[in-house]
C-alpha positions in Angstrom: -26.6 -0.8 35.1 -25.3 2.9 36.1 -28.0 5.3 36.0 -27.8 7.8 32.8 -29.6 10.8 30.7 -30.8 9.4 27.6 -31.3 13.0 25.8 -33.4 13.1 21.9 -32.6 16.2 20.5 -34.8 17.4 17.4 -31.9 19.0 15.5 -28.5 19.0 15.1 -27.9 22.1 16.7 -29.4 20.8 19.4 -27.6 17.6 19.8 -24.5 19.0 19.1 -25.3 21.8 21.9 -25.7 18.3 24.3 -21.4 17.3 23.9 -18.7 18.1 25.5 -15.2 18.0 24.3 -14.5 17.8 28.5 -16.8 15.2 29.7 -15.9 11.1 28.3 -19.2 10.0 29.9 -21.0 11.9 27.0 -21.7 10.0 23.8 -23.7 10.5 20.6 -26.2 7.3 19.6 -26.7 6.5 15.9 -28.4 3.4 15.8 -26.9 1.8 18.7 -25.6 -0.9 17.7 -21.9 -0.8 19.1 -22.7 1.6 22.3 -25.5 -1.1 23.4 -22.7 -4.2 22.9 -19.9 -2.2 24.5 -22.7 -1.5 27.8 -23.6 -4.7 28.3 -20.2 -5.9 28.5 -19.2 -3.2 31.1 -16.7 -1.2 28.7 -18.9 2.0 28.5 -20.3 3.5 31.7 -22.4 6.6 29.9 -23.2 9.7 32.2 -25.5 10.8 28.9 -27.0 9.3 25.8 -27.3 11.9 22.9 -29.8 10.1 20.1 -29.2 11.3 16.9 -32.5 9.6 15.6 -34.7 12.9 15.2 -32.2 15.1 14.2 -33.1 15.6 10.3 -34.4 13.4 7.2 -31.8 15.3 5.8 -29.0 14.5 7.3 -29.7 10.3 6.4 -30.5 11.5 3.0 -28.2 9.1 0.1 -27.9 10.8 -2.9 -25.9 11.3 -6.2 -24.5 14.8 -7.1 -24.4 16.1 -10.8 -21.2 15.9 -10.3 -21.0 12.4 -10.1 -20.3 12.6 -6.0 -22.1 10.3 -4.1 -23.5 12.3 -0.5 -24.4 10.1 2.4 -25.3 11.6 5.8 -24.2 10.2 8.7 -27.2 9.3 10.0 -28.2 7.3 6.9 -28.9 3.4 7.7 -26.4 0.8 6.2 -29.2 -0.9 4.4 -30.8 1.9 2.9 -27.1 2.8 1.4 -26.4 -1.2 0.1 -30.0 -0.7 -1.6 -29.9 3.1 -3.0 -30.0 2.7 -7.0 -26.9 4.9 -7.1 -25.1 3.2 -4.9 -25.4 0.0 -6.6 -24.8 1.4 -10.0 -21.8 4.0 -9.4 -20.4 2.2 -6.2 -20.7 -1.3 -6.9 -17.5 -2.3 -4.4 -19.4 -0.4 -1.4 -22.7 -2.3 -1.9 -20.7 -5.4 -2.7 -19.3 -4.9 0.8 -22.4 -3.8 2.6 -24.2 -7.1 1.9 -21.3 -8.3 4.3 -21.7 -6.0 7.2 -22.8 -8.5 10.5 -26.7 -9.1 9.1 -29.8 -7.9 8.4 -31.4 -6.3 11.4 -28.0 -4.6 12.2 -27.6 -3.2 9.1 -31.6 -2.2 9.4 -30.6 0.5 12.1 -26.7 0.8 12.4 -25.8 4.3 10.6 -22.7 4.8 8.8 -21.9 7.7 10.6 -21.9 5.7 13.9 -19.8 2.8 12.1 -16.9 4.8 11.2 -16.7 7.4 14.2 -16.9 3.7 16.5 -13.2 3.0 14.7 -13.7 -0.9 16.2 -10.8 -2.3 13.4 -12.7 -5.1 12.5 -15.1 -3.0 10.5 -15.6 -3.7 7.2 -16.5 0.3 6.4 -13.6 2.1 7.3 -11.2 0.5 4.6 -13.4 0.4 2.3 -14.4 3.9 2.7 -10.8 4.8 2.3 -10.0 2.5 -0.7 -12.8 4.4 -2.7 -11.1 7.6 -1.6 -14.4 9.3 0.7 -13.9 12.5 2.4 -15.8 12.2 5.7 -17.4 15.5 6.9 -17.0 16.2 10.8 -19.2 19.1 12.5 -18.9 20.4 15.8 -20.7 23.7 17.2 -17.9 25.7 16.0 -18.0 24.6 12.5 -17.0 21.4 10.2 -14.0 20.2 8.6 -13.5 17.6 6.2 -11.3 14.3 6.9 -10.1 11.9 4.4 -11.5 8.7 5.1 -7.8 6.9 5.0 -7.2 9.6 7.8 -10.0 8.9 10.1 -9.2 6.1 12.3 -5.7 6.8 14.1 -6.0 3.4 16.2 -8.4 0.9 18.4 -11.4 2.0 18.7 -9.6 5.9 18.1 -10.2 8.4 15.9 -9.4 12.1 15.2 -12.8 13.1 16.1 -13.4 15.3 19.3 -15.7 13.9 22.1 -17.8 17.5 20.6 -18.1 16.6 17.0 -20.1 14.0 14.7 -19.8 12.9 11.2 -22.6 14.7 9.4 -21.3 13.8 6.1 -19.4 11.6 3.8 -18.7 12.5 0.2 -17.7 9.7 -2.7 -16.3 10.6 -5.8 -16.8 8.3 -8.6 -15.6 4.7 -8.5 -12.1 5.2 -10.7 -12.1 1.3 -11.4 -13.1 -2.2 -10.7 -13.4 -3.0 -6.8 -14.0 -5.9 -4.5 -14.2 -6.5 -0.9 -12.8 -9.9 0.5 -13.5 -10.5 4.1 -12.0 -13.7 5.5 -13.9 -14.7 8.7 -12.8 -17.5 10.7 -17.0 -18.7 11.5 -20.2 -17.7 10.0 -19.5 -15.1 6.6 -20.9 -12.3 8.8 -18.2 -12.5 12.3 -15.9 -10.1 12.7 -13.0 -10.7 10.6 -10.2 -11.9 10.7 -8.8 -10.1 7.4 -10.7 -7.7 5.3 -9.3 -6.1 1.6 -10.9 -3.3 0.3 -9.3 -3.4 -3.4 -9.9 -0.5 -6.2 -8.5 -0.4 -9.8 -8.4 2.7 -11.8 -7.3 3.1 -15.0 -7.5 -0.4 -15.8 -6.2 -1.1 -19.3 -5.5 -4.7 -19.7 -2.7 -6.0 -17.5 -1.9 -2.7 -16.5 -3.5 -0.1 -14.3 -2.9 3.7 -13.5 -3.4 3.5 -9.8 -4.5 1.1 -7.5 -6.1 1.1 -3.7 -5.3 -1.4 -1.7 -6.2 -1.2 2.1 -6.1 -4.0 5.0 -8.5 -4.2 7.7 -9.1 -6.0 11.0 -6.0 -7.4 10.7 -3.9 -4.4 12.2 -5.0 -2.0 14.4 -6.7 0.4 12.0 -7.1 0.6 8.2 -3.9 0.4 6.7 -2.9 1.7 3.2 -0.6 -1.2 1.7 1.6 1.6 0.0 4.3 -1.0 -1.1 1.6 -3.6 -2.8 0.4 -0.6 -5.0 3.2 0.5 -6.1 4.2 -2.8 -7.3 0.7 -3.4 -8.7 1.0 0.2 -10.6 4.3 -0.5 -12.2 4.6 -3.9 -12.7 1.2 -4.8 -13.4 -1.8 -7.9 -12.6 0.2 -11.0 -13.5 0.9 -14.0 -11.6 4.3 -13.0 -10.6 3.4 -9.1 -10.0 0.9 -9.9 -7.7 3.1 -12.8 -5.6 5.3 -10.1 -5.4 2.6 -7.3 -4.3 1.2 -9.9 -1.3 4.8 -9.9 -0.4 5.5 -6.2 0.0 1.9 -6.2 2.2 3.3 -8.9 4.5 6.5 -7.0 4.9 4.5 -3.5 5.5 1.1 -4.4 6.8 1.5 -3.7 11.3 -0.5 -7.3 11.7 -1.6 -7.6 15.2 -3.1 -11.0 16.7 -6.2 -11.5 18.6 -9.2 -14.1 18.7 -9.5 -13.8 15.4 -5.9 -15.2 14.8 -2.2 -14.7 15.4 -0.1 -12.6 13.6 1.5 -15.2 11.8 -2.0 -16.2 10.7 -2.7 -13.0 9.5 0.5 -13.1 7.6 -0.5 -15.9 5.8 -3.8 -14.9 4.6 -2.9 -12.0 3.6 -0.4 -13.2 1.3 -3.0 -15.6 0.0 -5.2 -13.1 0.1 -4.2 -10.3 -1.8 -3.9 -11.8 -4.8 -7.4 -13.1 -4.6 -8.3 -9.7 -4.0 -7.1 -8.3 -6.8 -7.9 -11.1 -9.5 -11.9 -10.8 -8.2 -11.9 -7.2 -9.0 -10.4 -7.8 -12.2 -12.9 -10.2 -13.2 -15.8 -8.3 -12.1 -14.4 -5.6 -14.7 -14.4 -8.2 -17.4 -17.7 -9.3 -16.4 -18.7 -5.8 -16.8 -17.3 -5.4 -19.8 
């Protein structure tokens, strides 16, 4: 293995003070999940590690807002979200999904922030993230600015973030409906997948709803916003026929790209099975709610 700094800052000042926008062999370490995997295979050739691990309490803190926001740092651990009270409570569909993320002692140390900034598509966070409409905060020593989750990831393994910046923050509004996450994997339930559907409801009134948010992962090259499926799910509602004809737009929009996971005519299949599926599960976990 190359020979590389391995820095531990004590604050975010400091870490942030260790980047450079100039310099690709610099990379921030949240839990380390991904940058370990991607060394070992020979992807990632570091010049410096920045740990982010004693940077702040507050900055893995999970908590709700009276406003009914939920805040999650970036450094905060995927299982300590999946078992916050809150989370469970107000954001059913993201602790639904979390239970899902690869297993146990990854989700013990993986952080969200490092999940979404890695942008590998077969995440299960980044769609979901921008079904429930999160605005992801992004700092750099010059200031932050805040990204819409749906926004984030512009491509594999890409993002809009600069090599200087790290998401500090994410902010989720309220649940506006009845969720579910399907993720169809083609081995054990916690592979990479080969199709994941982040599905939200809101306004849900019988057959009908207000607005739904629909979004396809792993199966294209980033999370993809199936703007045609929702439109036909807002105006023509959740029965049989409406959501045939939803799954249909998303096979006609959806960008499906092929890999080990399976070929884009696979894909295309599954997701119009799929979708449907989606949809009815998150309906019934309203009714069972009810």
């Amino acid at each position: 293995m190359t020979p590389f700094e391995f820095l531990l800052p004590y604050s975010l000042e400091e870490a942030l003070s260790l980047l450079d926008l100039e310099d690709p062999g610099i990379r921030p370490v949240g839990g380390g999940t991904a940058v370990m995997l991607m060394m070992k295979a020979g992807v990632l050739l570091p010049t410096r590690l920045v740990s982010l691990q004693r940077i702040g309490e507050r900055h893995a803190r999970v908590e709700r807002q009276v406003d009914g926001t939920l805040v999650i740092g970036g450094m905060a651990r995927l299982a300590d979200i999946e078992a916050h009270p809150s989370v469970r409570e107000g954001w059913p569909l993201l602790a639904q999904a979390l239970r899902g993320v690869a297993n146990p002692r990854v989700r013990a140390v993986a952080t969200i922030g490092g999940n979404l900034s890695h942008a590998d598509p077969h995440m299960d966070m980044p769609p979901v993230m921008a079904a429930l409409g999160a605005q992801v905060v992004v700092t750099s020593a010059n200031g932050s600015r805040t990204v819409g989750a749906d926004a984030l990831c512009t491509g594999y393994y890409e993002t809009v973030l600069r090599r200087d910046e790290l998401i500090t923050e994410l902010r989720v509004p309220p649940q506006a409906g009845p969720g579910y996450y399907l993720k169809l994997t083609t081995r054990a339930a916690h592979d990479w997948p080969a199709l994941g559907l982040a599905v939200v409801l809101g306004g849900m009134q019988g057959d009908r709803v207000a607005h739904a948010s629909l979004l396809t992962g792993a199966a294209t090259d980033s999370p993809t916003r199936l703007r045609q499926a929702e439109a036909v799910v807002q105006q023509r509602g959740l029965g049989e026929a409406a959501l045939r004809e939803a799954a249909d737009a998303a096979v006609a929009e959806a960008p499906l790209v092929g890999d080990a996971h399976g070929s884009v005519a696979y894909k295309r299949q599954l997701l119009r099975v799929s979708l449907p599926r989606a949809i009815q599960n998150a309906v019934n976990r309203n009714r069972s709610h009810a």
